[in-house]
C-alpha positions as CSV (number, residue, x, y, z in Angstrom):
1,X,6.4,-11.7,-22.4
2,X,4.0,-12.7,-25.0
3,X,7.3,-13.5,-27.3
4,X,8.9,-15.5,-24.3
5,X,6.1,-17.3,-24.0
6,X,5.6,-18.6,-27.2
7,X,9.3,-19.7,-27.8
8,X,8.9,-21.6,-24.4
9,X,6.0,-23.4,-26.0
10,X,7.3,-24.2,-28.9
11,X,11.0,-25.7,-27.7
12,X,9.3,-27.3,-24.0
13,X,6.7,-30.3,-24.4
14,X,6.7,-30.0,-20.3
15,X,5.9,-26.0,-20.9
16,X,3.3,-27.0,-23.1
17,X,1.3,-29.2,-20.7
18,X,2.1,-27.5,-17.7
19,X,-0.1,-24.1,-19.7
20,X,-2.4,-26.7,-21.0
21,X,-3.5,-27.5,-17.1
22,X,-3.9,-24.4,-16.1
23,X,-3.4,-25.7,-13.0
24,X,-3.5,-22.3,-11.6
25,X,-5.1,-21.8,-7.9
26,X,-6.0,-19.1,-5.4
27,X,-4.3,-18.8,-2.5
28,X,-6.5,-16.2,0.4
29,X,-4.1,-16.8,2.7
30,X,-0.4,-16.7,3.8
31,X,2.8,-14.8,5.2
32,X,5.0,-12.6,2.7
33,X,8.4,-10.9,3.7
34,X,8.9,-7.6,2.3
35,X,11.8,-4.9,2.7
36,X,9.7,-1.7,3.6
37,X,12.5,0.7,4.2
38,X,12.7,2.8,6.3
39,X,10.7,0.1,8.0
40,X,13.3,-3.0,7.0
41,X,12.1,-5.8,6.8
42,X,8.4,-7.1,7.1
43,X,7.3,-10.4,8.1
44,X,3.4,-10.0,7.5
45,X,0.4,-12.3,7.1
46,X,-2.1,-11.8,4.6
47,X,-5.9,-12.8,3.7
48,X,-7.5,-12.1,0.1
49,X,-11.5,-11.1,1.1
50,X,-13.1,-11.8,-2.7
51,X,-15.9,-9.4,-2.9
52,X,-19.3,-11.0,-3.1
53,X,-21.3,-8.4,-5.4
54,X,-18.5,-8.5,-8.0
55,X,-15.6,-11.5,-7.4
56,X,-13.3,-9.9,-10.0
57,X,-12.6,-7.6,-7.1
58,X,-11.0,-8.4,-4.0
59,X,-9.7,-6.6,-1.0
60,X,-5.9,-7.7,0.6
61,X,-5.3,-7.0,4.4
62,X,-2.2,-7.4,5.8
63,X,-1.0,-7.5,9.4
64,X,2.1,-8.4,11.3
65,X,1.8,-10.6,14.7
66,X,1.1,-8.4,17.8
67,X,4.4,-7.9,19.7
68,X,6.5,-9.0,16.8
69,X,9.4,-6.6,15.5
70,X,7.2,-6.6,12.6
71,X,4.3,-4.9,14.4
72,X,6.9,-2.6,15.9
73,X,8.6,-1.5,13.0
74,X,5.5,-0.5,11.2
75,X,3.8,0.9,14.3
76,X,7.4,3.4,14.2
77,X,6.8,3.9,10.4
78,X,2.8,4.9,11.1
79,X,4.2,7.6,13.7
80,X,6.5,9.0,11.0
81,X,9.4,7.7,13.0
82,X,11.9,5.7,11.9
83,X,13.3,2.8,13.2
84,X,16.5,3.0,14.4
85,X,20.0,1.1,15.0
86,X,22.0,1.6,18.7
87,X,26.0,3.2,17.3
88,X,28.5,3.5,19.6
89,X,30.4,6.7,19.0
90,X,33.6,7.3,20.7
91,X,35.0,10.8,21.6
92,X,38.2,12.2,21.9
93,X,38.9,14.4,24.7
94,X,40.9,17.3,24.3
């Protein structure tokens, strides 16, 4: 990465700048999509909680809307079931 990096910097006057800025924020707060499987997938909203006594440690919750498939699927994964498709099978009489 380090290697990467560097030959970025040296071939990109916009790289350079752009690291110069470091125009790098937090963000506490959002919705991520993630493919959990067995679950599928996730649509989840999260919040970063910085820790007051040391704030180079922080604690992540997530949680999926109540009622959602979201919430569903992961309540199904938190029972050790999994979630599950309808099939139509077809049988052939004798």
């Amino acid at each position: 990465m380090a290697s990467l990096i560097g030959q970025l910097s040296l071939k990109s006057p916009e790289f350079r700048q752009l690291g110069a800025a470091h125009d790098v924020q937090d963000k506490g707060f959002g919705v991520k999509v993630v493919n959990q499987p067995p679950a599928g997938r996730l649509t989840l909203a999260y919040e970063t909680l910085t820790l007051p006594a040391d704030p180079d440690q922080q604690v992540i919750t997530y949680h999926a809307e109540p009622g959602s498939p979201s919430a569903e699927a992961l309540r199904l994964l938190a029972s050790g079931q999994e979630k599950t498709t309808e099939r139509s099978f077809s049988r052939s009489e004798p």
